[in-house]
C-alpha positions as YAML, in Angstrom:
chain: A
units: angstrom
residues:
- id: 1
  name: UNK
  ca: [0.00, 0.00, 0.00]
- id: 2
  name: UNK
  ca: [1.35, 3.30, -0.78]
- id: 3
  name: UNK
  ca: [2.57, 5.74, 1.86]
- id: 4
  name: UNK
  ca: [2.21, 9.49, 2.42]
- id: 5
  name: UNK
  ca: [4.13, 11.79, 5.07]
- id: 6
  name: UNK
  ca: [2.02, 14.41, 7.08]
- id: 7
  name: UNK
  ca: [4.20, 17.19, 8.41]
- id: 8
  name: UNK
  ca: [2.12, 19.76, 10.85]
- id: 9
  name: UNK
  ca: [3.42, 23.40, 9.56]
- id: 10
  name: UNK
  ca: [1.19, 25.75, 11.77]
- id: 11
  name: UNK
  ca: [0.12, 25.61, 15.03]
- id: 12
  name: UNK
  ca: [-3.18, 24.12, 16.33]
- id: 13
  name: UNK
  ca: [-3.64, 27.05, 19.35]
- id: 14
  name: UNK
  ca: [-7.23, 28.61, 18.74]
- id: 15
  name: UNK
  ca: [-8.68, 26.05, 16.44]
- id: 16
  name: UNK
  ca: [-11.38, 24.17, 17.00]
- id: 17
  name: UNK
  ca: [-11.65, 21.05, 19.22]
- id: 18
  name: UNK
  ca: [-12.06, 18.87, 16.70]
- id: 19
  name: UNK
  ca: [-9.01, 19.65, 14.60]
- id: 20
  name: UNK
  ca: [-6.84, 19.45, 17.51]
- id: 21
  name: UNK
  ca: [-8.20, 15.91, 17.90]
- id: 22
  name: UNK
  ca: [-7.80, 14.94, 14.50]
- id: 23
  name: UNK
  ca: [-3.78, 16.33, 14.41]
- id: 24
  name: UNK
  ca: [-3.93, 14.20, 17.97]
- id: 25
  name: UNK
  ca: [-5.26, 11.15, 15.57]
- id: 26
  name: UNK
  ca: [-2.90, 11.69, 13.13]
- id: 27
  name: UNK
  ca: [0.42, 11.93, 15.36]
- id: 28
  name: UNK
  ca: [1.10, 15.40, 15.15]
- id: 29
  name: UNK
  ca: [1.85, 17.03, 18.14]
- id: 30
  name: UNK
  ca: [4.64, 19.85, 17.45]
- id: 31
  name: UNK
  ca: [5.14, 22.21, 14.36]
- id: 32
  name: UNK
  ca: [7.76, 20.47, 11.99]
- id: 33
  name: UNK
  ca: [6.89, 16.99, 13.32]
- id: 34
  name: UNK
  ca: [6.36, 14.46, 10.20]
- id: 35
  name: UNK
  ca: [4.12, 10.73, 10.88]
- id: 36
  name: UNK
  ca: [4.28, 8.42, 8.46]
- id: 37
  name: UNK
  ca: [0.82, 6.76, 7.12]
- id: 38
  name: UNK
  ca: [-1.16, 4.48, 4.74]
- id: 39
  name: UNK
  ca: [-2.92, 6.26, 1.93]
- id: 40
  name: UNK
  ca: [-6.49, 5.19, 2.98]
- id: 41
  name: UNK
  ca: [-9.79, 6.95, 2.80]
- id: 42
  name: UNK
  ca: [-9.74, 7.67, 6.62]
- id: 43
  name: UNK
  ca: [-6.50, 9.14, 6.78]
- id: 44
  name: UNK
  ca: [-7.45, 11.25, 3.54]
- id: 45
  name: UNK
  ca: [-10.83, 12.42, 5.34]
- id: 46
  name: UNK
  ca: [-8.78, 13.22, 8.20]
- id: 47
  name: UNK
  ca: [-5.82, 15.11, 5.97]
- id: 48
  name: UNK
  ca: [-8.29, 17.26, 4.70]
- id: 49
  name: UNK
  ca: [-10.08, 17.95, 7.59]
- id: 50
  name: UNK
  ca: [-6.99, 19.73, 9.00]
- id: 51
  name: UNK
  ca: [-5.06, 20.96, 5.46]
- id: 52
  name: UNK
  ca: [-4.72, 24.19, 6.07]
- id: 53
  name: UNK
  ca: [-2.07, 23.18, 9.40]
- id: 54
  name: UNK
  ca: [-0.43, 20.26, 7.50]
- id: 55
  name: UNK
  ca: [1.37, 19.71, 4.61]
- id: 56
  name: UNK
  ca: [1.31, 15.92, 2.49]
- id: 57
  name: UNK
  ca: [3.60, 14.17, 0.58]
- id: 58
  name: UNK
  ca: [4.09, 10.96, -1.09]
- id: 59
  name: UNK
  ca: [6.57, 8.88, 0.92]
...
């Protein structure tokens, strides 16, 4: 299964409580921090819940 790499690239102080949950979810927990995933639909639902913090790439 292919891989992508999420790297967090702004900061999740004053967004909502569900985006902070979902960079929780995903692994992120500092700016410049990069998690490693499977290029599913859940992880893409989640990636694009949050894509204005985050930044993809293929792995």
């Amino acid at each position: 299964m292919a891989k992508i790499k999420v790297t967090q690239v702004k900061s999740y102080i004053k967004r909502p409580e569900d985006q902070k949950r979902t960079l929780q979810a995903l692994g992120l927990h500092k700016i410049g921090q990069v998690v490693e995933h499977d290029d599913t639909a859940s992880i893409k639902g989640m990636i694009n819940k949050v894509k204005h913090l985050v930044s993809v790439q293929n792995a």
